[in-house]
C-alpha positions as CSV (number, residue, x, y, z in Angstrom):
1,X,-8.0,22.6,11.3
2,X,-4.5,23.4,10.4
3,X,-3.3,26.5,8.6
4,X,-1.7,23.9,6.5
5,X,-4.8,21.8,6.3
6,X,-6.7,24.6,5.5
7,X,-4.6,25.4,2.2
8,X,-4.8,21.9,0.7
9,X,-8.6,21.9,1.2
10,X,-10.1,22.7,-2.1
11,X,-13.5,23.8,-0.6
12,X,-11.4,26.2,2.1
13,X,-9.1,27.6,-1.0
14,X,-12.3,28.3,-3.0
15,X,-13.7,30.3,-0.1
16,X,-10.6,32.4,0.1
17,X,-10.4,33.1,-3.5
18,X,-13.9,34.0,-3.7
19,X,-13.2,36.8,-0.7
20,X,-10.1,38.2,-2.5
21,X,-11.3,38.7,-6.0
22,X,-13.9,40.8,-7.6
23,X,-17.6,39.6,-7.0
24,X,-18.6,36.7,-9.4
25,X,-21.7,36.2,-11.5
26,X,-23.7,33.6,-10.0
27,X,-23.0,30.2,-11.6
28,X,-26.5,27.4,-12.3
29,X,-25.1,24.1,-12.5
30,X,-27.0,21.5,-13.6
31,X,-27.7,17.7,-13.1
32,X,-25.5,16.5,-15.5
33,X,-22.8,19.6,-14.6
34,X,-22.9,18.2,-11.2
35,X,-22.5,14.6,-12.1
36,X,-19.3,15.4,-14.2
37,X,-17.4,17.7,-11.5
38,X,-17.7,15.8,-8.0
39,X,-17.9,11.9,-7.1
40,X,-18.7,10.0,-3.7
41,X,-15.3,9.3,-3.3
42,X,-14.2,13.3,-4.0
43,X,-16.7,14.1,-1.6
44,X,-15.5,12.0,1.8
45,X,-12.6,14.4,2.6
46,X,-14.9,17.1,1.5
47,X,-17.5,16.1,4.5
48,X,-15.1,14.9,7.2
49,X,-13.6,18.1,6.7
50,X,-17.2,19.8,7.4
51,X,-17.7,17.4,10.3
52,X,-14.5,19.0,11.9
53,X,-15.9,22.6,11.6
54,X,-19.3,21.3,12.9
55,X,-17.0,19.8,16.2
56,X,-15.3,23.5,16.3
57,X,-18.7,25.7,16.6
58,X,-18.3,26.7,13.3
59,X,-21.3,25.8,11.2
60,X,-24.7,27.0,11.8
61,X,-27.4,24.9,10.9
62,X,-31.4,24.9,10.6
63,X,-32.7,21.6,10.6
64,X,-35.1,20.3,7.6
65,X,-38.9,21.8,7.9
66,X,-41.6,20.2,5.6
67,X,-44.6,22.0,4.9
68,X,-48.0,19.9,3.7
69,X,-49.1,21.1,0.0
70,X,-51.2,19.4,-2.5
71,X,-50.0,16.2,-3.4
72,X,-47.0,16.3,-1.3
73,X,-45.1,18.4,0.7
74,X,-42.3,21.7,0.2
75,X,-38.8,21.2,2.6
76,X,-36.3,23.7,3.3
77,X,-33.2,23.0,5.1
78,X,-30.2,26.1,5.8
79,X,-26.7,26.0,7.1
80,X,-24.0,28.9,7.6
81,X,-20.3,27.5,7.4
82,X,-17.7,30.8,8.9
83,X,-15.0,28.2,8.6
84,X,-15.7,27.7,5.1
85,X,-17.0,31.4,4.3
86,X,-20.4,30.2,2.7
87,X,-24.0,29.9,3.8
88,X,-27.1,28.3,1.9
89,X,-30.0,26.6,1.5
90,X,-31.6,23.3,0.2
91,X,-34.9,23.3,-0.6
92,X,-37.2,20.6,-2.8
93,X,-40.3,19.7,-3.1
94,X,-42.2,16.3,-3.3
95,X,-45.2,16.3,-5.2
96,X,-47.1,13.5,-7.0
97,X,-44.3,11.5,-6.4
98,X,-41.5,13.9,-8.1
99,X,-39.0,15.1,-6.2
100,X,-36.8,18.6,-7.6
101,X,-33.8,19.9,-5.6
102,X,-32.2,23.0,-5.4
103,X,-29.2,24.7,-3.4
104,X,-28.5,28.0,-3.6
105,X,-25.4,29.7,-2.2
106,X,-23.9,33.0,-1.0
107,X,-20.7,34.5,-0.2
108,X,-20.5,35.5,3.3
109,X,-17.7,37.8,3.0
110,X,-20.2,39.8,1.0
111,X,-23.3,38.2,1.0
112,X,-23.4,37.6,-2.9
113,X,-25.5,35.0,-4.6
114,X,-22.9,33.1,-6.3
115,X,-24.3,29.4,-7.0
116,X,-27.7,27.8,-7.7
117,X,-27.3,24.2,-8.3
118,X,-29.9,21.5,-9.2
119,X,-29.3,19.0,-6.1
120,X,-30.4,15.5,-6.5
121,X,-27.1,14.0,-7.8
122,X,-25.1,16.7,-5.2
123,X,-27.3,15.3,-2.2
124,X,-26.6,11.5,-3.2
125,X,-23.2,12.4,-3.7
126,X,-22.7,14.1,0.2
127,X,-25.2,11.6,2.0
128,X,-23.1,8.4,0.3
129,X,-19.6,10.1,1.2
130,X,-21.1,10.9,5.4
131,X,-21.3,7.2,5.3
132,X,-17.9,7.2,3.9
133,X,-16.3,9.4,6.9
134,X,-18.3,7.1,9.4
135,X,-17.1,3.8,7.6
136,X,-13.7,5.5,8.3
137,X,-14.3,6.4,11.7
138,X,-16.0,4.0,13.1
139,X,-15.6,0.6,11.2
140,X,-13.5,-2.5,12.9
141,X,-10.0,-2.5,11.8
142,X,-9.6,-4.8,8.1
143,X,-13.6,-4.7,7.2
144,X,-13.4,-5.7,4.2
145,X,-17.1,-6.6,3.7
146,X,-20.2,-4.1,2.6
147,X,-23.8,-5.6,2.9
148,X,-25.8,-3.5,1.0
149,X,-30.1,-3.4,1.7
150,X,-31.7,-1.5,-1.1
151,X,-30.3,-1.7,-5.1
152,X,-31.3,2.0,-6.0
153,X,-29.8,5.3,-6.7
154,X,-29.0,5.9,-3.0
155,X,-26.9,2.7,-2.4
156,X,-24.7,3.8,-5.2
157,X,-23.0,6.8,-3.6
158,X,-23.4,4.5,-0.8
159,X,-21.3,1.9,-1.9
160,X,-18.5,4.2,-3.7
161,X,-17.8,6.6,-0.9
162,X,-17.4,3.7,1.7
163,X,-15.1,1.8,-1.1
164,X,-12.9,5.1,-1.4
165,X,-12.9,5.4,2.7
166,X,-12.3,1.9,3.3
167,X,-9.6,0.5,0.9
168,X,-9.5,-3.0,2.6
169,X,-12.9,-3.7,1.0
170,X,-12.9,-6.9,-1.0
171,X,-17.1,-8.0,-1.0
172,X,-20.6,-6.6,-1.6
173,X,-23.5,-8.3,-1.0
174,X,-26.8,-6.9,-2.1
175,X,-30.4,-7.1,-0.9
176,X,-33.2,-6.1,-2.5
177,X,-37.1,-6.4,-2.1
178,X,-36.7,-7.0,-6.7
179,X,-33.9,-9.6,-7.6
180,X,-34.3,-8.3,-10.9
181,X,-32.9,-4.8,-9.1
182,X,-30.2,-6.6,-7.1
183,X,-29.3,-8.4,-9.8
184,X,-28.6,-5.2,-12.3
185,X,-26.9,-3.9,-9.4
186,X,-24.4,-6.9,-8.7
187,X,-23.3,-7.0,-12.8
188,X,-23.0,-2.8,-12.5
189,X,-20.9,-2.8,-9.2
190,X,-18.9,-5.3,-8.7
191,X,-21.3,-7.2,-5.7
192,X,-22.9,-10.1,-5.3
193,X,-27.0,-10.9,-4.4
194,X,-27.6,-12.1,-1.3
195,X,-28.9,-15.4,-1.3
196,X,-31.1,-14.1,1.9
197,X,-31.4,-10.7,3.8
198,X,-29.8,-12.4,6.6
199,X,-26.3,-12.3,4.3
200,X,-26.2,-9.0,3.7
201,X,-26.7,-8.1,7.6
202,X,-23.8,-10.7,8.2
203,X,-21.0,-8.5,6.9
204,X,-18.4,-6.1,8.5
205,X,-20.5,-2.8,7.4
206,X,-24.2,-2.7,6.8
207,X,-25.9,0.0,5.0
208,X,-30.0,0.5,5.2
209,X,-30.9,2.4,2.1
210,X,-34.3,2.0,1.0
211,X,-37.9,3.6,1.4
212,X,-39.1,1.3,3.8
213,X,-41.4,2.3,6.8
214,X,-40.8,-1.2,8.8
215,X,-37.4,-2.3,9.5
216,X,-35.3,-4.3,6.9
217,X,-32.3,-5.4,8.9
218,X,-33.0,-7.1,12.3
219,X,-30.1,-6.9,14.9
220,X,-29.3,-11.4,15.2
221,X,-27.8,-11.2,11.7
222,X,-25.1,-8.6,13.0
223,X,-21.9,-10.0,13.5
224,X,-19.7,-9.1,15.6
225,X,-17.9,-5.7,15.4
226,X,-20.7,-4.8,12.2
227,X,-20.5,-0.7,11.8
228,X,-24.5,0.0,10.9
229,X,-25.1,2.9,8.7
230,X,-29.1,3.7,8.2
231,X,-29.7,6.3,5.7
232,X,-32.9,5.2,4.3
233,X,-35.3,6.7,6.9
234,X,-36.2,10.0,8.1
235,X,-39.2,9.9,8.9
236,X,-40.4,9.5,12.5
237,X,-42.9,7.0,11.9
238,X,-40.7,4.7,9.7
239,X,-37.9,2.6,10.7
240,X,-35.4,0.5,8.6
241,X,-33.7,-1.0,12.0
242,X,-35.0,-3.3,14.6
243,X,-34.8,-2.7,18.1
244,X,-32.6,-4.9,18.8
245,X,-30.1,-3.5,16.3
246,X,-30.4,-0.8,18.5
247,X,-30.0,-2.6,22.1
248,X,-26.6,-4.8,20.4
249,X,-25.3,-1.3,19.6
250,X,-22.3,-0.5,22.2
251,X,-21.8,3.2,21.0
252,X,-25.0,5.0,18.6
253,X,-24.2,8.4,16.8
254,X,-25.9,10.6,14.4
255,X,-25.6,13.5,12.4
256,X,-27.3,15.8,14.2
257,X,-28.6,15.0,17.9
258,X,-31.7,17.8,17.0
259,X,-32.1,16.3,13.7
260,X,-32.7,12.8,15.2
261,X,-34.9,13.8,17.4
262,X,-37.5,14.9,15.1
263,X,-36.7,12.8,12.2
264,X,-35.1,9.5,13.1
265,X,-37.8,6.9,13.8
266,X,-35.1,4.2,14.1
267,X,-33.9,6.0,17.3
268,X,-36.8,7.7,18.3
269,X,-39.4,4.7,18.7
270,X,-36.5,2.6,21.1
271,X,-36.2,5.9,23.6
272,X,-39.9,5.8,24.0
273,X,-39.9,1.8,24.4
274,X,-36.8,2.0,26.6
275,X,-34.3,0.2,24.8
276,X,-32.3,3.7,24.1
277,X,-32.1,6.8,26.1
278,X,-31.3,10.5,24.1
279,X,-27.8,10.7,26.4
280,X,-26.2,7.5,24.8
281,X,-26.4,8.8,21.1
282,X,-23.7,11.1,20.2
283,X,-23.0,12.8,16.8
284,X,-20.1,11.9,14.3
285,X,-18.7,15.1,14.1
286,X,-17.1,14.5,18.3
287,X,-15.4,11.4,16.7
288,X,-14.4,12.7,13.8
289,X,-12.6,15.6,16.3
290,X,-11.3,13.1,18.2
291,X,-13.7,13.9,21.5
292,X,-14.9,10.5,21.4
293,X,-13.2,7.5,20.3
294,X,-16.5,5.7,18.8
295,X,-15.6,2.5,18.8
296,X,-14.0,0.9,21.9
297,X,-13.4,-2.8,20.8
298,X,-12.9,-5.2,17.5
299,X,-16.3,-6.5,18.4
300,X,-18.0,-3.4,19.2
301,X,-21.4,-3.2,17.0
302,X,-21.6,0.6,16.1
303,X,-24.4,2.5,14.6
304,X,-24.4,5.8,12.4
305,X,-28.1,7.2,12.0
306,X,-27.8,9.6,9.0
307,X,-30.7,11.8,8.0
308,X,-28.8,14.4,5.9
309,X,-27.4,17.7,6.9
310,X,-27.9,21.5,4.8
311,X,-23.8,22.0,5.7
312,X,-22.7,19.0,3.5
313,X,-25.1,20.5,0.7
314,X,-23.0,23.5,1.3
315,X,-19.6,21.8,1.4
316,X,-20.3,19.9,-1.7
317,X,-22.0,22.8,-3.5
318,X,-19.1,24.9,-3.0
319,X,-16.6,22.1,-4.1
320,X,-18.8,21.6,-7.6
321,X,-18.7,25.4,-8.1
322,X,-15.0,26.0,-7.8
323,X,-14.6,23.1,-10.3
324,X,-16.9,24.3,-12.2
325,X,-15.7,27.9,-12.8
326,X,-12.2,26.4,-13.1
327,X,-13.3,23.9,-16.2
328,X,-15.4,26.3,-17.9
329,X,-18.7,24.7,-17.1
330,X,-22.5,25.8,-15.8
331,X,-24.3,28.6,-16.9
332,X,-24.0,32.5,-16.0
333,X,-26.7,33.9,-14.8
């Protein structure tokens, strides 16, 4: 990054200000607080930009750890951004069904607590807008269709951070397991239902968000130069993509190659069948750097494996906290 590119980034500036002024009170922003101070499409530039100080060996990250407890489990995720001058953590538990986030933040030019944020709406916010820099990215020239499968909170973000990325978008098509959901969806964003799975996996992007454990999309309704994201899964015994989504695939990427290889049952069941070895997947952040030019034709079909990455948390988190402390909102602690 730029000096100049560095000053018009609002999550850089708010790093610097934070290192020349006196310490700050730590700030708890809440659901609603988080809701009102950053959207999907705010968030794309936010998390390319983090993508580029991935590609530059400047982020640190620990990759998500769950620990079994009664009822459900505990998961802790960390990153360390020197680029951006923070570090934190995202933890949450799932228990009897009920997920809670939280991130909490710190200063690294003096190792001050300075944030605590309840993360649910930040971490739909930063998964919708990674889909957003890979639509970017790694899209065929004039897409200007979105197939959506899976009418929930997830395909939301989804949906709003590729339309901000993506300006020649002109049709959604929705796919849902409940019409009624697909349905409410269609009349709330601007999409259509699908008359069959099959026409949601016909269009120029395809996004897999649900909570399936078998795969949802299979890889003969592709077209043609179709840019795959699957955000649904990460788990490695559940899958939301086929295999032979996977073997039409002329360039695969992830977040994080680590990640995937714990996590990602939609890549890691085709490496042990065959259909995929570890050194074809590559990870966004090397084409959002320009290292690797991702797609190589029109007709490419591309896959993005997202399973969610503590430095976007971080990115976001210290994006919604400068806003935050600018408009007056949150609570001191």
């Amino acid at each position: 990054m730029t000096e100049n590119e560095s000053n018009c980034n609002p999550s850089v500036t708010a790093a610097r200000t934070r290192r020349t002024s006196i310490p700050l009170v730590p700030l708890w922003l809440s659901e609603e607080d988080v809701a009102s101070l950053v959207t999907p499409g705010d968030a794309v530039p936010v998390i390319e930009d983090c993508f580029r100080r991935m590609a530059a060996g400047e982020v640190e990250l620990m990759p998500r750890r769950r620990f079994p407890v009664e009822g459900g489990y505990f998961a802790v995720m960390a990153a360390a951004d020197r680029g951006l001058g923070v570090a934190g953590l995202k933890s949450y538990t799932l228990v009897e069904g009920q997920l809670q986030f939280v991130v909490c933040l710190f200063d690294l030019s003096d190792g001050s607590l300075f944030g605590l944020i309840a993360a649910d709406r930040l971490g739909q916010v930063r998964t919708g807008a990674a889909s957003g820099v890979a639509a970017k990215h790694l899209a065929r020239p004039g897409a200007s269709s979105v197939g959506l499968f899976g009418a929930g909170w997830q395909a939301e973000s989804q949906l709003a951070a590729i339309r901000a990325a993506v300006p020649t978008i002109d049709r959604v098509v929705v796919s849902s397991r409940t019409a009624e959901r697909a349905e409410a969806f269609a009349r709330a964003h601007d999409a259509e239902v699908a008359e069959t799975p099959a026409d949601a996996g016909a269009c120029d992007i395809v996004v897999t968000a649900t909570t399936s454990k078998d795969p949802v999309l299979r890889g003969d309704w592709l077209s043609e130069g179709a840019l795959v994201c699957a955000i649904g899964a990460n788990d490695p015994r559940a899958r939301e993509l086929d295999s032979q989504v996977i073997a039409r695939a002329s360039f695969v990427c992830c977040d994080s190659l680590e990640d995937a290889k714990h996590e990602s049952g939609d890549l890691i069941e085709p490496v042990e069948a065959g259909v995929l070895d570890w050194l074809e997947v590559h990870e966004l952040q090397e084409v959002v750097a320009g290292e690797l030019p991702g797609r190589q034709a029109d007709d490419d079909v591309v896959v993005f494996k997202s399973n969610g990455l503590a430095a976007w948390d971080v990115a976001i988190g210290a994006l919604a906290l400068e806003r935050a402390r600018e408009r007056g909102i949150g609570t001191s602690l």
